[in-house]
C-alpha positions, 0 to 999 in steps of 0.5 A: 068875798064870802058871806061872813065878811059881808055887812047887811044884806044890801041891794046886791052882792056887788054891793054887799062887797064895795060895803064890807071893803069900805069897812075894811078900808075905814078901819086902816085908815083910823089906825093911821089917824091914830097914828098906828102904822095900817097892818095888811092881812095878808105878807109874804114874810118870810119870803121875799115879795115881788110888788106887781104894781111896781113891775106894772108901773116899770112895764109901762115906762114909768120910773120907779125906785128900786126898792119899790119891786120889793116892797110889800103891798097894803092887803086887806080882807074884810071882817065878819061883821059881828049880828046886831 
């Protein structure tokens, strides 16, 4: 994570990130109170995505619809907090 998307200086820069993703997090999780669909940050659109963590769940046995492999997965990046 780069400096701009980090909250505050806090304790250390493991930190500084767990803070600035919690943000992120709480910001999607707000969307979807509100009854918003969360929007990522990141897609793979117009191509196609392959859902690793569907591979991986497959990979170890598990079942898994088909359609999850090609399912986009929720990316978010943290913002640059905006100075008191």
């Amino acid at each position: 994570m780069t400096a701009e998307g980090k909250p505050e200086p806090v304790g250390g820069a493991d930190h500084a990130d767990a803070v600035a993703a919690a943000r992120r997090l709480q910001e999607l999780l707000d969307d979807r109170a509100a009854g918003d669909a969360p929007v990522g940050d990141v897609t793979c659109a117009p191509h196609v995505p392959l859902n690793l963590a569907a591979v991986t769940m497959l990979h170890a046995g598990l079942r898994v619809d088909p359609g999850e492999l090609r399912q986009d997965v929720l990316v978010a990046k943290a913002r640059p907090v905006a100075a008191p």
